[in-house]
N, C-alpha and C positions, 0 to 999 in steps of 0.2 A: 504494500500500500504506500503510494507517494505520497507525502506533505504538498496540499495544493493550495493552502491559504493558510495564513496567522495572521494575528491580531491582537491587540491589547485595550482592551475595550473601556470605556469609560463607563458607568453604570450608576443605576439609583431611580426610585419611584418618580423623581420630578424628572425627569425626562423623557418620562412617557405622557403623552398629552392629555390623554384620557383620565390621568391619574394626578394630574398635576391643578393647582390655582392659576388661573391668569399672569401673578407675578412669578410662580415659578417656571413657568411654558416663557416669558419674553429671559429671566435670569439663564436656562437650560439649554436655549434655541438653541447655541454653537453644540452642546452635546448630543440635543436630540439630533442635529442636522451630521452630526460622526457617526451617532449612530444608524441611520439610515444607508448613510455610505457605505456601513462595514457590512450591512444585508445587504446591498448592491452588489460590492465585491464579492462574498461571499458564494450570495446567488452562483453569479455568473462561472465563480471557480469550481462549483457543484461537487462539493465534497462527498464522498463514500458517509463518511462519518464526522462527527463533530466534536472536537473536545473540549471542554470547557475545564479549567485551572483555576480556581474560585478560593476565597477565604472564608465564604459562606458554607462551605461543604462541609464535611465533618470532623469535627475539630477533633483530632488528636493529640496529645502531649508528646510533642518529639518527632511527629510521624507525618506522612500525609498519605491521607485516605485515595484509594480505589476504590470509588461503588461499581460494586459488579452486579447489577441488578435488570430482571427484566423491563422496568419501567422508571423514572425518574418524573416528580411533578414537583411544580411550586406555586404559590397563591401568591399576589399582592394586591395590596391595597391602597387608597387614597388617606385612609388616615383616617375621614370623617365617616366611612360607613356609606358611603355613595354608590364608590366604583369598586370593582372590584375585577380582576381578571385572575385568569390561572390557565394551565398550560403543564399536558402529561405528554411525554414522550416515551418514543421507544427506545432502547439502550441494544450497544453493539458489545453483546455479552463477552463475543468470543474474541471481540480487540479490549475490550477490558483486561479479560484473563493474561492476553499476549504482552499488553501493556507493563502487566504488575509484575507477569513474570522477567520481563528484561529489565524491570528497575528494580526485581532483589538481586538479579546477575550483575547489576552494575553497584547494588550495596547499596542502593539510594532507601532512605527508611519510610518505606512502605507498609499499608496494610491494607489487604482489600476488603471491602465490607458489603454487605448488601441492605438497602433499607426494603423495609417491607412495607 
């Protein structure tokens, strides 16, 4: 499998329009408008699979996590109880597993986990 895109995303609720106040959508416009571009490019690069490298994920002492899991979701919200989106995906179990395994070969402190 080739590397066909990367990225370093900038992120957070006010930058999504739907989820944001009026002063947060004119404060956010430059990130909402990066991130648009980075699902353009994305798009267009039409990845097998998608990795995502987060500090939200699950926090380990010492370690960084591997979800090897059939599906992954997450919720957010506007804060006030308005809006609310969410979003399940399917997970590429078997480049997980491939994943975790060449980062204990290279010693990197890993652990895979699966949420349910």
């Amino acid at each position: 499998m080739a590397l066909v895109y990367a990225c370093i995303a900038p992120h957070g609720g006010e930058a999504i329009p739907s989820l944001s106040s009026k002063v947060e959508r004119r404060k956010f416009a430059g990130t909402t408008a990066g991130l648009r571009r980075i699902a353009g490019q994305m798009k267009a690069a039409k990845p097998d699979t998608i990795v995502i490298s987060t500090p939200h994920n699950l926090r380990l002492f010492r370690n960084i996590g591997v979800v090897i899991s059939e599906y992954s979701s997450g919720k957010l919200s506007d804060g006030r109880g308005i809006v609310s989106l969410s979003m399940r995906a399917r997970c590429d179990i078997e480049f997980a597993k491939a994943l975790l395994s060449a980062a204990v070969e290279e010693k990197f402190p890993v652990v895979g986990g699966k949420i349910w």
